[in-house]
C-alpha distance (Angstrom), angle and dihedral (degrees) to the residues before:
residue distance angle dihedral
X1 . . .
X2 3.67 . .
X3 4.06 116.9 .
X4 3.89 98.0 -103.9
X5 4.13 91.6 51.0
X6 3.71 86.6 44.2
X7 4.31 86.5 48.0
X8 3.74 84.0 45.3
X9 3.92 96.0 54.5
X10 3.40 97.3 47.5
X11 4.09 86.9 46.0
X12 3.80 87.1 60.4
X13 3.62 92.7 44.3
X14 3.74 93.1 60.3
X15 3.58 98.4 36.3
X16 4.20 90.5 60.4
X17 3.99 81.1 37.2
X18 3.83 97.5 54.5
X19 3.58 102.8 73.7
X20 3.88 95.1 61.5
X21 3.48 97.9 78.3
X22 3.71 121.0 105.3
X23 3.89 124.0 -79.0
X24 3.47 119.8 -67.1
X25 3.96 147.6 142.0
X26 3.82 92.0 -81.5
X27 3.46 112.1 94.8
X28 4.28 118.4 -114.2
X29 3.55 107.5 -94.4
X30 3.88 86.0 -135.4
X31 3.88 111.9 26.0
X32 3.91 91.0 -179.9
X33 3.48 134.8 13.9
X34 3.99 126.2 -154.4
X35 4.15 123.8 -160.1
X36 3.58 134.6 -160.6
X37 4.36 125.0 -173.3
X38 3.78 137.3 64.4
X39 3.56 151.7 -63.7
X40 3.86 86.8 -42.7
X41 4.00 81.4 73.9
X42 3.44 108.8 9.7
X43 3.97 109.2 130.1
X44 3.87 95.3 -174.0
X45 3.21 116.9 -48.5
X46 3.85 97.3 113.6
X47 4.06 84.1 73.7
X48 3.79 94.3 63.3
X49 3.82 104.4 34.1
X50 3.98 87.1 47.0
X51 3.61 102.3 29.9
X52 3.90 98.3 155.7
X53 3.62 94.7 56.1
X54 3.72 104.3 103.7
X55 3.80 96.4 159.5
X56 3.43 87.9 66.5
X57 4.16 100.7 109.1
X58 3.76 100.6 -161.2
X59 3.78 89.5 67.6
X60 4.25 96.7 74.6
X61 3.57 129.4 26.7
X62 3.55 143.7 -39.4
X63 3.93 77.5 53.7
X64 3.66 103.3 84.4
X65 3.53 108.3 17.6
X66 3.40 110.8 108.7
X67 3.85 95.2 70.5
X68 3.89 103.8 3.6
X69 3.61 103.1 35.8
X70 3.75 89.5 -149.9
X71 4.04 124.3 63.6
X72 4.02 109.2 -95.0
X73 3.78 92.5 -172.2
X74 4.26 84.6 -94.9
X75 3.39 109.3 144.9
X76 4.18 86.6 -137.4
X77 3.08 136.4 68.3
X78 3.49 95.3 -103.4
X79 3.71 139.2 -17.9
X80 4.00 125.7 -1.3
X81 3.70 133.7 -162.5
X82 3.51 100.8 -90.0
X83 4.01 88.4 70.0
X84 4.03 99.5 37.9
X85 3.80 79.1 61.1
X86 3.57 87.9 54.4
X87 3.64 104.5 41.9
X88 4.29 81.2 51.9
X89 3.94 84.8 53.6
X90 4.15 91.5 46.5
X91 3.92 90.1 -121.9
X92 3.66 126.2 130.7
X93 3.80 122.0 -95.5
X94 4.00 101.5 -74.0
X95 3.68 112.6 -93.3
X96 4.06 115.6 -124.5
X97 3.98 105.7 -118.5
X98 3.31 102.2 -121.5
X99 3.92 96.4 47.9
X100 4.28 83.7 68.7
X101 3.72 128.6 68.3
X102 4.19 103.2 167.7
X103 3.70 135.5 68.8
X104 4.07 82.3 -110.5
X105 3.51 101.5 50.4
X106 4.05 80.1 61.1
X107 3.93 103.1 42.2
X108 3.75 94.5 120.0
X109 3.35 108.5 27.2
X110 4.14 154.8 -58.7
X111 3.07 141.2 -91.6
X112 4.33 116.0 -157.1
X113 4.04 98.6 159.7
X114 3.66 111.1 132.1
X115 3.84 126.3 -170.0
X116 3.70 113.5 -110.0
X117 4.11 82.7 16.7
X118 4.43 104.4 160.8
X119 3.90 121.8 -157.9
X120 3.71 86.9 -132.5
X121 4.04 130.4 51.7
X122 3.81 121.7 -92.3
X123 4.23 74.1 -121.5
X124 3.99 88.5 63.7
X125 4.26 84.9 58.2
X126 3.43 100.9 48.3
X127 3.55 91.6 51.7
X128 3.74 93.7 44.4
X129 3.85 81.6 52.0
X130 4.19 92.5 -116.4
X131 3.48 95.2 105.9
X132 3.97 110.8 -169.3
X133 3.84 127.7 -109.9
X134 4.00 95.0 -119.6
X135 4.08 102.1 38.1
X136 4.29 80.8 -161.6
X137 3.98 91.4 54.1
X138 4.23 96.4 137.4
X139 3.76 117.2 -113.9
X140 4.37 137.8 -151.2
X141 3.11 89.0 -98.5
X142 4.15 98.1 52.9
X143 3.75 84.2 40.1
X144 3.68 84.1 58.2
X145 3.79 95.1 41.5
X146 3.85 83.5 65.7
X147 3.57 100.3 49.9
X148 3.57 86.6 49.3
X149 4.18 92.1 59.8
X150 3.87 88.8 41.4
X151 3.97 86.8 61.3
X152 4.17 84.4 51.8
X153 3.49 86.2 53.0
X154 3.56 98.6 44.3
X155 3.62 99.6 43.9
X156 4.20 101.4 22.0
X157 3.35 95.3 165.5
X158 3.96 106.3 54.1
X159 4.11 122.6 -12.2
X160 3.81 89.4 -138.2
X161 3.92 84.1 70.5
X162 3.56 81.8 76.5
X163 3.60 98.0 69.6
X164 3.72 98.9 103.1
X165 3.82 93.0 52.4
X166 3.70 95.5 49.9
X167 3.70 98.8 49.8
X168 3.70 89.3 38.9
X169 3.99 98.6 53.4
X170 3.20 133.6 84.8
X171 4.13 109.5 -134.3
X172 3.61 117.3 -154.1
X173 4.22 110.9 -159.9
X174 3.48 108.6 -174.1
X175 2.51 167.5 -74.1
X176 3.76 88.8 -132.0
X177 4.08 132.8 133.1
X178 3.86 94.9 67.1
X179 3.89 89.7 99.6
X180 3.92 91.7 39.4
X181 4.45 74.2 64.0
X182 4.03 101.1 32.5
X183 3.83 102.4 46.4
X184 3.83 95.1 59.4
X185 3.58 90.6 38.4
X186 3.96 87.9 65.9
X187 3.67 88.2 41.5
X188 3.91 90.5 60.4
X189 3.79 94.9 -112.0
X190 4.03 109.1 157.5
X191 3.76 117.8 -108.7
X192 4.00 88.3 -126.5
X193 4.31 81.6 60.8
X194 3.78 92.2 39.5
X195 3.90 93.0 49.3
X196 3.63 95.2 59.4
X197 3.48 88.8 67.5
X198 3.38 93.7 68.0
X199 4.33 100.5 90.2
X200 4.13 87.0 44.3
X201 3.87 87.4 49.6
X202 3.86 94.6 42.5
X203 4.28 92.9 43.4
X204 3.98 87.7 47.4
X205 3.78 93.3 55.2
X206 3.97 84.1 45.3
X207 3.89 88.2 52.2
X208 3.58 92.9 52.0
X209 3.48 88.1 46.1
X210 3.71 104.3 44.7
X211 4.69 85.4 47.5
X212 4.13 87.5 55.7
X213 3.90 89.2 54.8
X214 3.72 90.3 43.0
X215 4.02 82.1 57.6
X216 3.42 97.9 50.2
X217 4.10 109.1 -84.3
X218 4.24 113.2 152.1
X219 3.89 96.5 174.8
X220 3.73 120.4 40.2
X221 3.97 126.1 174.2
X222 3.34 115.0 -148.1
X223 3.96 122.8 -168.3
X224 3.84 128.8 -156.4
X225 3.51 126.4 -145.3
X226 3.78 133.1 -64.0
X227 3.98 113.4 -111.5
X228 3.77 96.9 -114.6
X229 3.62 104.2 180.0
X230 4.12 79.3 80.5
X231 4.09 86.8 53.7
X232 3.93 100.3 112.8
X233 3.97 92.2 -144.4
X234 3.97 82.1 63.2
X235 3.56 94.3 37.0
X236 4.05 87.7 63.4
X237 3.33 92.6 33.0
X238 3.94 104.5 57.9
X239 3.62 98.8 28.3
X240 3.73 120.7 165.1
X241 4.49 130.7 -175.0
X242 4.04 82.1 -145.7
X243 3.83 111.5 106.4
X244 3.73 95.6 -157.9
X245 4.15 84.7 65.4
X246 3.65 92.3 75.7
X247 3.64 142.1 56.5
X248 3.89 102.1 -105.0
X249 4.05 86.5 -153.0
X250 3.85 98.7 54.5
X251 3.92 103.9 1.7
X252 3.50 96.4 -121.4
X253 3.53 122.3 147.6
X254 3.74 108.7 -91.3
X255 3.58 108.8 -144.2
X256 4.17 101.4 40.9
X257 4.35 84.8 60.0
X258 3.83 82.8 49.3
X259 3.36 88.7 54.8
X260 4.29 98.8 43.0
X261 3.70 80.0 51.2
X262 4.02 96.1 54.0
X263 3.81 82.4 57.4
X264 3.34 96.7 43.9
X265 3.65 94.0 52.8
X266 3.62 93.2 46.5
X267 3.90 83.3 56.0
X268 3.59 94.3 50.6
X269 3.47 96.4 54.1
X270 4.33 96.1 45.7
X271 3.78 85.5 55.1
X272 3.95 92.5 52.7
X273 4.05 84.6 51.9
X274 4.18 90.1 46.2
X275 4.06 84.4 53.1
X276 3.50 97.7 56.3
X277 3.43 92.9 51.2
X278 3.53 102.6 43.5
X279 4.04 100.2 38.6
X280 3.62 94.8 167.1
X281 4.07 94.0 54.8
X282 3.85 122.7 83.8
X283 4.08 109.5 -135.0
X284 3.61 112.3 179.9
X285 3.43 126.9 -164.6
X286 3.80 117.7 -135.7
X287 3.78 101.9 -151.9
X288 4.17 89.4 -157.2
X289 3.64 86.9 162.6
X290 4.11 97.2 68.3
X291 3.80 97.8 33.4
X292 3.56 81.9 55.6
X293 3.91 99.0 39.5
X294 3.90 85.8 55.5
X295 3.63 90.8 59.0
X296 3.75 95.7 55.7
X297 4.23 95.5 41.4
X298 4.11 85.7 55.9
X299 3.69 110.0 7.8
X300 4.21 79.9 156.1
X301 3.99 83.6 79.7
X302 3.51 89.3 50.5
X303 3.89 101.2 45.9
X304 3.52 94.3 -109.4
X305 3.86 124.0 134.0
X306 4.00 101.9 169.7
X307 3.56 101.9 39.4
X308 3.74 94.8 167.7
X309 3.60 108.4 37.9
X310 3.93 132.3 88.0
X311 3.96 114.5 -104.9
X312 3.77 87.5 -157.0
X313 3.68 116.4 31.7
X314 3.65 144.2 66.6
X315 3.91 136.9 -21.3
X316 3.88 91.6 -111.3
X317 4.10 116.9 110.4
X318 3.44 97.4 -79.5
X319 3.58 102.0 31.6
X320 3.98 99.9 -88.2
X321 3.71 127.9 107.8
X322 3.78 128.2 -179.0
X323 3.98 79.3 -132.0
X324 3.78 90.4 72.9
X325 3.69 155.7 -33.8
X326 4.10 134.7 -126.6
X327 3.79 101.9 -63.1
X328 3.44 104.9 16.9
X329 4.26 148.2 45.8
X330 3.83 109.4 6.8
X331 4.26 108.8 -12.1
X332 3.81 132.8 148.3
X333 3.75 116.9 -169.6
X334 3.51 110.9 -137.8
X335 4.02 120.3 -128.7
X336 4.00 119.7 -99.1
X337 4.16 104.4 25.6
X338 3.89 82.7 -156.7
X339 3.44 100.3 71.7
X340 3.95 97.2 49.8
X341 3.63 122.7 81.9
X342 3.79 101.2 -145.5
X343 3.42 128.1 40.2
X344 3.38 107.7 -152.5
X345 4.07 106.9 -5.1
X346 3.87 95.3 -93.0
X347 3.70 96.8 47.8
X348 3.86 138.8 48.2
X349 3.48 119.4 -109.3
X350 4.47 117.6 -113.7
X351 4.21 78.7 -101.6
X352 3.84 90.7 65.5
X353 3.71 94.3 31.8
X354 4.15 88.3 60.3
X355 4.01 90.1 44.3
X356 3.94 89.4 50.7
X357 4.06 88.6 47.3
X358 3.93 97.1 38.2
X359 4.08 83.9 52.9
X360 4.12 91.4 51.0
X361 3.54 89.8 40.8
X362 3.90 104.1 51.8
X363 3.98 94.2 13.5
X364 2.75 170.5 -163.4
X365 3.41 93.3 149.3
X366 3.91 100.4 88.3
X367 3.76 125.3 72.6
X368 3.96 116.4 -169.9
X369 4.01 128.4 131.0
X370 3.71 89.9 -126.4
X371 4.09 98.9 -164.1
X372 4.12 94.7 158.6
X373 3.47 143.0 8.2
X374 3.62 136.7 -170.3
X375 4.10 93.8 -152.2
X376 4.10 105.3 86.6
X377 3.90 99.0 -150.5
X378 4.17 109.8 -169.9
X379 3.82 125.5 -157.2
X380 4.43 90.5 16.3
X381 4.14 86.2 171.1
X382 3.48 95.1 53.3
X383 4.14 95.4 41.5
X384 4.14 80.7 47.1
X385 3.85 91.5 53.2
X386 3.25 102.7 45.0
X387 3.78 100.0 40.3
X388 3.81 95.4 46.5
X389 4.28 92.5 53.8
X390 4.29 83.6 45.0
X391 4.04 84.8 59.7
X392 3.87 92.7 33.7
X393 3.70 91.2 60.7
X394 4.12 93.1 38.3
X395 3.30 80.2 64.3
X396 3.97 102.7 48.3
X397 3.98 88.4 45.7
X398 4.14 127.8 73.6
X399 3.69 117.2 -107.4
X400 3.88 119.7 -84.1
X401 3.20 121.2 -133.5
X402 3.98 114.5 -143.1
X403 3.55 139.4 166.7
């Protein structure tokens, strides 16, 4: 990495970084913050878009109760990326869309994840002949739909009222395209079919993207893709006796991180494209991917001792069972959620979720050629400081569990 990228990261680092220091005259570098993706974000939305489903298990407890004590509608057991990033920016845990209905309820920021939410339309599948399981599963472009009417209601009279919100937010997009990968999967499409999905995926996301600038959006965060050959619902699912199959450092399987990396680098190189022609944007890359990888090559540094088994599953090898899931049929949950990498086989546990955010937050984990910005962030080294020994001792300290 050449000395101006490597100035650039660490720019980016401290300008998401700066508004998590303590209240003062200075105005937040991000007042609000607005997400779009899936369950890997979703704060509870999935309960009101898909309010019938009752088998769905991360609606009622033992989602939720390592932090919350309640289910949130998280698909964890605790807290996820999406609201690390907030607690570093000093704003409340994001509020799911469709729990709102006033200009207050939305004063900093929106949440439009969905569970099961795809890059691409359920239309895009049935063409491709992989139709999905849930022909209703919600899209980008219905997430964007909403943010659209939440503008309207945030600015009724004329949408260019909304300048100062869109150049003064900070838009999280993603992560999003795992499902567009993991509901065919379970459908028995072939990873040939599934991997020429990839450019649509990739040039949605870029869409999406490209439509928030048009609205106004300076400083977009843009996350990668999970390495899911280290998903234990995969893991059980695709296992092999052939050594070569598996990453002799973590024991993931091989060829599905090969193929979260094909998207990733896909990714990488669309957002170098949406830089160039938006020069006066910020579009960071969230490498998710890495910050995530480092957790499973030393999850000792992390406090983690089972790195790729399910806290709350099954009593197969890595914690899933065809029996059951976490929350329903046959399940255990396994003592100290901390030490477990996934949560419940599809999703990381709050553990992971805080390594993937602390290595965003302090870096490396973020790769943009930050030139401008319009967010004025005073005092970065002290923010930097202060915010980095806050995580360091999170880290040194047992979980707390709060309502």
């Amino acid at each position: 990495m050449s000395s101006s990228t490597s100035m650039s990261v660490v720019a980016a680092v401290l300008l998401v970084l700066a508004a998590a220091q303590p209240a003062r005259a200075d105005p937040a570098c991000f007042p609000r913050l607005f997400n779009f993706g899936d369950s890997l974000s979703d704060t509870g939305n999935y309960h009101f878009v898909f309010p019938d489903d009752t088998r769905e298990p991360a609606m009622r407890l033992p989602y939720g109760e390592t932090f919350f004590n309640r289910s949130t509608g998280r698909f964890s057991n605790g807290r996820l990326i999406v609201d690390f990033i907030a607690e570093a920016l000093e704003l409340p845990f994001l509020r799911p869309y469709w729990s709102g209905g006033s200009a207050e309820d939305f004063a900093r920021g929106a949440n439009f994840a969905v569970g099961g939410a795809t890059a691409l339309s359920p239309e895009f599948f049935e063409e491709n002949d992989a139709p999905l399981p849930n022909p209703d599963t919600v899209c980008l472009d219905k997430e964007l739909d909403w943010f659209s009417d939440l503008l309207e209601l945030l600015c009724p009279n004329d949408l260019a009222d909304c300048t100062n919100i869109m150049d003064k937010s900070l838009f999280l997009v993603g992560e999003i395209g795992g499902n567009d990968y993991n509901l065919p999967i379970f459908t028995e499409v072939s990873f040939e079919k599934i991997r020429t999905f990839t450019p649509s995926v990739i040039a949605k996301i870029s869409s999406t993207v490209t439509k928030l600038i048009e609205l106004g959006a300076k400083t977009l965060l843009v996350p990668g893709n999970l390495p899911i050959g280290c998903v234990p619902a995969y893991l059980m699912r695709f296992q092999s006796d052939e050594a070569e199959y598996y990453d002799p450092e973590t024991g993931c399987i091989s060829w599905m991180n090969e193929f979260s990396q094909y998207h990733n680098e896909l990714l990488v190189d669309e957002l170098e494209k949406l830089r160039k022609l938006h020069p006066g944007v910020a579009i960071i890359y969230a490498d998710y991917y890495g910050a995530a990888m480092k957790v499973f090559r030393s999850p000792e540094q992390f406090g983690i001792k089972y790195p790729l088994v399910a806290c709350c599953g099954g009593e197969g090898f890595y914690g899933v069972s065809e029996t059951g899931g976490c929350g329903y049929g046959e399940y255990k949950i396994r003592d100290d959620p901390e030490k477990y990498g996934s949560w419940d086989g599809f999703h990381p546990s709050e553990a992971v979720y805080k390594a993937i955010a602390n290595g965003l937050l302090r870096g490396p984990y973020t790769q943009p050629p930050i030139a401008t910005t319009t967010n004025s962030c005073p005092r970065l080294t002290e923010v930097l400081s202060s915010f980095e020994n806050k995580f360091l001792d999170s880290q040194l300290e047992p979980n707390v569990y709060v309502c």
